[in-house]
C-alpha positions in Angstrom: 23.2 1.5 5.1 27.1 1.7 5.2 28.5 2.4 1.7 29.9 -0.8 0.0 31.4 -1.7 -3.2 29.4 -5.1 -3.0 26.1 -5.6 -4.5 23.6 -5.0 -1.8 21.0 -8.2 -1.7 17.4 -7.9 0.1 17.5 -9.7 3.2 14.6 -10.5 4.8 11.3 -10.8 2.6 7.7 -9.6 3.9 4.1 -9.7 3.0 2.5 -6.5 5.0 -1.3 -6.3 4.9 -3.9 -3.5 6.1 -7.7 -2.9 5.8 -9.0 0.7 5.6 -13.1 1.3 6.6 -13.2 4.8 6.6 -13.3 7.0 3.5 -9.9 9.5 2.9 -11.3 12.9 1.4 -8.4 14.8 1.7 -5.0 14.4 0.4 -2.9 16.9 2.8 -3.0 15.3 5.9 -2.9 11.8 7.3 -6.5 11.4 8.4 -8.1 8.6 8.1 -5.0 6.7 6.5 -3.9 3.4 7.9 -0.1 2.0 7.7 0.5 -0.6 5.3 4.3 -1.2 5.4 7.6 0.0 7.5 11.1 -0.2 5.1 13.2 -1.4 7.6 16.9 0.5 9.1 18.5 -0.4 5.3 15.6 0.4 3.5 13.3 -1.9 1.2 12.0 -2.7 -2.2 8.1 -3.2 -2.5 7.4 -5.3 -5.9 3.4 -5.4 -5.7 0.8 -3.4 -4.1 -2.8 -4.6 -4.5 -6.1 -4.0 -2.5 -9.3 -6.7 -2.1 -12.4 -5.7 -1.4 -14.1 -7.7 1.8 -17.8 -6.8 0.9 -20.1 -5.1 -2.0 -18.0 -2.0 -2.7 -19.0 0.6 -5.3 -16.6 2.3 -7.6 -13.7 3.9 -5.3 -10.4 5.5 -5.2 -7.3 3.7 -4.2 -4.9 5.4 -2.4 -1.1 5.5 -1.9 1.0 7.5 0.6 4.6 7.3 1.8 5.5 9.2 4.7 9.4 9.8 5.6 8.8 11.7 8.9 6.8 8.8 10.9 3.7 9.4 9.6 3.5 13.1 10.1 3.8 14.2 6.3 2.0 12.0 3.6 3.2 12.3 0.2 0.4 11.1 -2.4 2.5 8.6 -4.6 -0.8 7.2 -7.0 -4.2 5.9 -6.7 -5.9 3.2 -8.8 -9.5 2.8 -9.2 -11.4 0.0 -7.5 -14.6 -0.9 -9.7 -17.9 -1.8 -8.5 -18.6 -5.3 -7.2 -21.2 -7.2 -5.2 -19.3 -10.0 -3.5 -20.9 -13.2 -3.1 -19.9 -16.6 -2.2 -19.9 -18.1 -5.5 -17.5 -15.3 -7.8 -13.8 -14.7 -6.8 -13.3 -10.8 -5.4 -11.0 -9.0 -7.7 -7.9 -7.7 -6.5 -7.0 -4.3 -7.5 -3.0 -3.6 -8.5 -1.7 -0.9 -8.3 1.2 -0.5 -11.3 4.2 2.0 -10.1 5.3 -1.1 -7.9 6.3 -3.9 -10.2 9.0 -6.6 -10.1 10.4 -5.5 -13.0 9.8 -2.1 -11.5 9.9 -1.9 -7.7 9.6 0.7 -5.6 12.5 1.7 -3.7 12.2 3.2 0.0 14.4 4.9 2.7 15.6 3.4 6.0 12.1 3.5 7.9 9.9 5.0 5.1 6.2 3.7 5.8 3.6 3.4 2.8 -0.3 4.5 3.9 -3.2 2.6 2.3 -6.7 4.9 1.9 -9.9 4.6 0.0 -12.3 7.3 -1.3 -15.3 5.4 0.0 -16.5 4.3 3.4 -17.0 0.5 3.5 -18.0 -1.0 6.6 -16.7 -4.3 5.6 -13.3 -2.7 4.8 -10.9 -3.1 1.8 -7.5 -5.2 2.3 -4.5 -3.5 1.2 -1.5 -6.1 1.0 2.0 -5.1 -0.3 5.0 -7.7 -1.5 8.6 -6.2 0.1 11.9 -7.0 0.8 13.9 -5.2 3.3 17.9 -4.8 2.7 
């Protein structure tokens, strides 16, 4: 982004959305890590990050990356923990948040940063991540 002395507004608003199947054991290396969001060539702001589960899921770890190199290097920014649930047609799925991104406190990316979704536990059904952004 050139340097202005004029307040920079977000321009474009997105809603990015991934699902991750297979478990993440490790937390050097971008195995098994699926891309949840692109900042775009000015950078971005993501406000919410949350994950759904899209069958019975036991108890499992949420994870976080953001990756400044293309994906190469993942950086472990926070986890949240998923609880236990049997889903069924007649209860509403709980939606896990995770809390570093906030609107009151959002999470501020590079030009082209990308955020990684994971999860601790297979699940053939799969787990939604979705994040709220805003790209400058």
């Amino acid at each position: 982004m050139a340097k202005t002395y004029k307040a920079p507004f977000t321009q474009a608003a997105k809603l990015s959305s991934c699902i991750c199947t297979a478990a993440k054991t490790t937390y050097n290396d971008a195995a098994n890590a699926v891309l949840l969001f692109t900042a775009g060539a000015d950078g971005a702001r993501v406000s919410r990050v949350w994950a759904i589960p899209r069958a019975t899921v036991t108890a499992t770890q949420l994870q976080l990356y953001v990756s400044y190199d293309a994906g190469v290097t993942l950086h472990l920014i926070e986890t949240a923990l998923m609880a236990a649930y049997t889903m069924a047609q007649t209860t509403q799925a709980p939606a896990t948040d995770f809390v570093r991104a906030t609107a009151a406190n959002p999470l501020r990316l590079p030009a082209n940063a990308r955020l990684y979704a994971a999860i601790g536990v297979a699940l053939a059904g799969g787990i939604v991540f979705s994040a709220d952004a805003e790209d400058f």
